[in-house]
C-alpha positions as CSV (number, residue, x, y, z in Angstrom):
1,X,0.0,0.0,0.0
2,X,1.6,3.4,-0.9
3,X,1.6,5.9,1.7
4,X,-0.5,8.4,3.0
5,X,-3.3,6.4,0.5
6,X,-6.9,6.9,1.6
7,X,-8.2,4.8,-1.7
8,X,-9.4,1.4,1.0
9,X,-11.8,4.2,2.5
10,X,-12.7,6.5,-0.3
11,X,-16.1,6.1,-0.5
12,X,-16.8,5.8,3.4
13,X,-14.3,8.9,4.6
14,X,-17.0,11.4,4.4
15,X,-19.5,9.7,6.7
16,X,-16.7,8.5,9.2
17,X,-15.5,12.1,9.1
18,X,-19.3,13.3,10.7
19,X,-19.8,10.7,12.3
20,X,-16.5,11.5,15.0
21,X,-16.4,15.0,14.2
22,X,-19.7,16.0,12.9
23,X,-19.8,19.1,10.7
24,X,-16.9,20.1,12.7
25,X,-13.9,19.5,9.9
26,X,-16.4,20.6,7.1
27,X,-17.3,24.0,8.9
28,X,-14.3,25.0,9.5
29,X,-13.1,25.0,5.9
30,X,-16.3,26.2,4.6
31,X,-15.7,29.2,6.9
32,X,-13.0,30.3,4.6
33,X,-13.9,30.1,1.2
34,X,-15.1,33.7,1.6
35,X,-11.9,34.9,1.3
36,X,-11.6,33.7,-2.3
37,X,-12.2,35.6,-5.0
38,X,-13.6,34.7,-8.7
39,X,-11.0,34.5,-11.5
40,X,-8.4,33.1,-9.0
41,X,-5.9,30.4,-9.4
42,X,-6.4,27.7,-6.6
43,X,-4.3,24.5,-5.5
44,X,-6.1,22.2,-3.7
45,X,-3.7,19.4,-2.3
46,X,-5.3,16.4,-0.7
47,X,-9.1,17.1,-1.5
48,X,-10.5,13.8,-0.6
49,X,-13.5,13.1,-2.0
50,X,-14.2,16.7,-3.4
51,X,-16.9,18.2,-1.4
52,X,-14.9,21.3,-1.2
53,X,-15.5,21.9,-5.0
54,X,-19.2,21.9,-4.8
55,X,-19.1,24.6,-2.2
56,X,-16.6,26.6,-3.6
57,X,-19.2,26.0,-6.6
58,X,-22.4,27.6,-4.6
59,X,-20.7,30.8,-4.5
60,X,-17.3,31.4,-6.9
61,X,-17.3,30.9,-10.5
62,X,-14.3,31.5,-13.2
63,X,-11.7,29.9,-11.1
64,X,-8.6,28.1,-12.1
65,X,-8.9,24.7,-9.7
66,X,-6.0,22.4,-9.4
67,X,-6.5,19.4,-7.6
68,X,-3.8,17.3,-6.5
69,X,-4.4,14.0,-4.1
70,X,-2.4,10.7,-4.3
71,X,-5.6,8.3,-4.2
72,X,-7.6,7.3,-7.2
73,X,-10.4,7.0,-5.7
74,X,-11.0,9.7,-4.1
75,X,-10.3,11.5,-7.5
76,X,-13.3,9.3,-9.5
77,X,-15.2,10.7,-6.7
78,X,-14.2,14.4,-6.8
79,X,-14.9,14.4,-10.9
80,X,-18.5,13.8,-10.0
81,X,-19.0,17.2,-8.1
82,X,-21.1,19.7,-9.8
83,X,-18.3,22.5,-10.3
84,X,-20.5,25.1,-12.3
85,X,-18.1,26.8,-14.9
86,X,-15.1,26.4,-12.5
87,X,-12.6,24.6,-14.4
88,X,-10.8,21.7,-12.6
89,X,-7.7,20.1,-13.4
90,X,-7.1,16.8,-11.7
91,X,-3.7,15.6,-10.9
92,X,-3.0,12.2,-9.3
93,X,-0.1,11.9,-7.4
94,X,1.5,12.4,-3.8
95,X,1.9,16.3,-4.0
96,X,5.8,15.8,-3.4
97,X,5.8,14.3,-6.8
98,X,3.3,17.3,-8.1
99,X,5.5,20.1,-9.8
100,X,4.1,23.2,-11.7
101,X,5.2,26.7,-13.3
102,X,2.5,28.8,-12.4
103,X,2.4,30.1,-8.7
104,X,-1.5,30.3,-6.9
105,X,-3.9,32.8,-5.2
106,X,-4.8,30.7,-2.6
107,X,-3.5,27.4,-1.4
108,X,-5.7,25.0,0.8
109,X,-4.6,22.1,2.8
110,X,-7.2,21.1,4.7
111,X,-6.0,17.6,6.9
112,X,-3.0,17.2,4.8
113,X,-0.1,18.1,7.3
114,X,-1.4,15.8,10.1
115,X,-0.2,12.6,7.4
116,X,3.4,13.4,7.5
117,X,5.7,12.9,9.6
118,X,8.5,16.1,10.4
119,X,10.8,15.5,7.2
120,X,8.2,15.1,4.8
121,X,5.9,18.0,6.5
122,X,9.2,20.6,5.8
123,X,9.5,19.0,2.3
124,X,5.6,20.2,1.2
125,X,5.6,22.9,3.3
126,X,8.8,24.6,1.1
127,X,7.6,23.2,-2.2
128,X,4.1,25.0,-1.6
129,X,5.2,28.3,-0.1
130,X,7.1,28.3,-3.5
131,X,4.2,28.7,-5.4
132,X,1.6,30.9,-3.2
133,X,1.7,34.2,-5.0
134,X,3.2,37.1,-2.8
135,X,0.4,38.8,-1.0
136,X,-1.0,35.3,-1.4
137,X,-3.3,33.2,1.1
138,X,-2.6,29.8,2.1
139,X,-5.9,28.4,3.8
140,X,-4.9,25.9,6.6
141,X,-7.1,23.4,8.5
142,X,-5.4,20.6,10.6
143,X,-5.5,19.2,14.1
144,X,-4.2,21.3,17.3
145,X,-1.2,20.6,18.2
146,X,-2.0,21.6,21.9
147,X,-3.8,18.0,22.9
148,X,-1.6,17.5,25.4
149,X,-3.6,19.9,27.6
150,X,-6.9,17.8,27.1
151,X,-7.0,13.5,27.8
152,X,-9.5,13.6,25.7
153,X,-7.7,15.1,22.9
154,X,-4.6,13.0,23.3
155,X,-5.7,9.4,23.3
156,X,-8.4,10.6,20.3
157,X,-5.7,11.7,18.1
158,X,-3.4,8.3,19.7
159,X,-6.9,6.6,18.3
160,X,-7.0,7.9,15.0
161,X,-3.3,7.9,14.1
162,X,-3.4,3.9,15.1
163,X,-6.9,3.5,12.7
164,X,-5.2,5.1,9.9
165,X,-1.6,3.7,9.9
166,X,-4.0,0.8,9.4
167,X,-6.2,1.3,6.9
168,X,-4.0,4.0,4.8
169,X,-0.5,3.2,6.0
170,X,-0.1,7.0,7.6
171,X,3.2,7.3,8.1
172,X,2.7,10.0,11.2
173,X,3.1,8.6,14.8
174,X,2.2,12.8,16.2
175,X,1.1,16.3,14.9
176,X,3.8,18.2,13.8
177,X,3.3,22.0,14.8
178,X,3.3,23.6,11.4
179,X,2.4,27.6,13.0
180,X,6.3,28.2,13.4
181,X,7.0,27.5,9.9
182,X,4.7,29.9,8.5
183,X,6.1,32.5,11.1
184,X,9.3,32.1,9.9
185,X,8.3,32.8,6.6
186,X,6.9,36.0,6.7
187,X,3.0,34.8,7.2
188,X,0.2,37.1,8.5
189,X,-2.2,35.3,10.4
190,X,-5.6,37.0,8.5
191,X,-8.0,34.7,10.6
192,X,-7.9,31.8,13.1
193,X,-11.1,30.2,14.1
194,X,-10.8,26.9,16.5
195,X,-13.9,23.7,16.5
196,X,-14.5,20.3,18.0
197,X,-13.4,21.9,22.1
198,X,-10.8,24.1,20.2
199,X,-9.3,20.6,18.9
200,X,-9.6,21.9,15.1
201,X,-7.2,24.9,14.2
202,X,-8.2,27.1,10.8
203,X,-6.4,29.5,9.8
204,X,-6.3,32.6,6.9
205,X,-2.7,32.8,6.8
206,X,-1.7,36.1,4.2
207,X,1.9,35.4,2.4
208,X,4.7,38.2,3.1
209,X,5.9,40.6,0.8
C-alpha cells in the first residue's frame, strides 16, 4: 500500500469524518472560502473526495482549480462534483511528486499536514510556499497541536493515528506544529477560528511581501 493512501476508505471517509467530528472539519473550511475571489488560481492538495469543490461552486465561478491527491479513488469521486463553470484540473499523485510553473492565489490544505511525519511535512511545506503568489493566502485546517492539555484530545488523536496507519498506511506517529513555519516565513495570520473543544485549528494565513 503506498503511503498516505486513503483509496481502502474513499467512499466511506465522508460519513466516518461526521460521524466522529460531525460538521466540525467541514465547517471550519467552509468558513473560509469567503476569502476567495472569482478568477483566481487555486491549489487544492489532498481534497478527498471533493466536497470542497461543490461549495466553492455555490458561491465562486471563473476559477482556475488544481486538484492534487495521491488516491484514485477519491479523485473518481471528486470528478463527480457539480463544479458550475469552474474549471478543474485533476492531478494524481502524492503532491511531493506534483510540480508546476505557475504560482497560486490561494492554497488549501485542509488535513493534509497531520499525514506526515516532520521531514516530509518541511518538504511540502517549502515546495508549496514556493508557489503561493506574494500577498498570497494559504488556507490551513489541521488538528491542534495543543492535545496534550486535554485526555481527551490526546488518546483521540493516539486513536486515530493507530486507525489510519491501518487502513491508509499513515506514516505519522504525532502532529507536527506547522504555525512556526509559516512565522518564519513571513506569514500574517488573516484569521484563526478553533472547533471540536478548540481541537480543530483554521487558519487565513496572508503570504509576506
Amino acid at each position: 500500500m503506498k503511503t498516505n493512501n486513503y483509496d481502502f476508505i474513499a467512499s466511506w471517509y465522508d460519513c466516518l469524518s461526521r460521524i466522529v467530528f460531525l460538521k466540525s472539519q467541514v465547517n471550519a473550511q467552509k468558513e473560509q472560502l469567503s476569502f476567495i475571489k472569482s478568477d483566481q488560481k487555486i491549489l487544492i492538495v489532498g481534497g478527498g473526495t471533493g466536497w470542497i469543490l461543490e461549495e466553492i461552486a455555490k458561491s465562486h465561478d471563473n476559477l482556475q482549480i488544481t486538484f492534487v491527491e495521491i488516491s484514485a479513488n477519491m479523485i473518481q469521486l471528486a470528478k463527480q462534483k457539480k463544479i458550475r463553470n469552474n474549471r478543474i484540473s485533476f492531478v494524481h499523485l502524492p503532491i511531493e511528486k506534483f510540480t508546476d510553473q505557475q504560482s497560486y492565489d490561494v492554497i488549501i490544505t485542509a488535513f493534509l499536514f497531520d499525514n506526515f511525519a516532520r521531514n516530509r511535512a518541511e518538504i511540502v511545506f517549502e515546495q508549496l510556499h514556493k508557489i503561493v503568489e506574494e500577498d498570497g493566502l494559504w488556507l490551513f485546517t489541521d488538528f491542534s497541536n495543543n492535545h496534550t492539555t486535554s485526555r481527551w484530545q490526546y488518546y483521540l488523536l493516539k486513536t486515530m493515528y493507530f486507525f489510519f496507519e491501518k487502513v491508509a498506511n499513515v506514516e505519522a506517529k504525532q502532529l507536527v506544529a506547522m504555525y512556526p513555519y509559516f512565522l518564519k516565513n513571513n506569514y500574517t495570520v488573516v484569521q484563526r477560528k478553533q472547533y471540536y473543544g478548540n481541537f480543530i485549528d483554521a487558519f487565513v494565513f496572508q503570504k509576506g511581501m
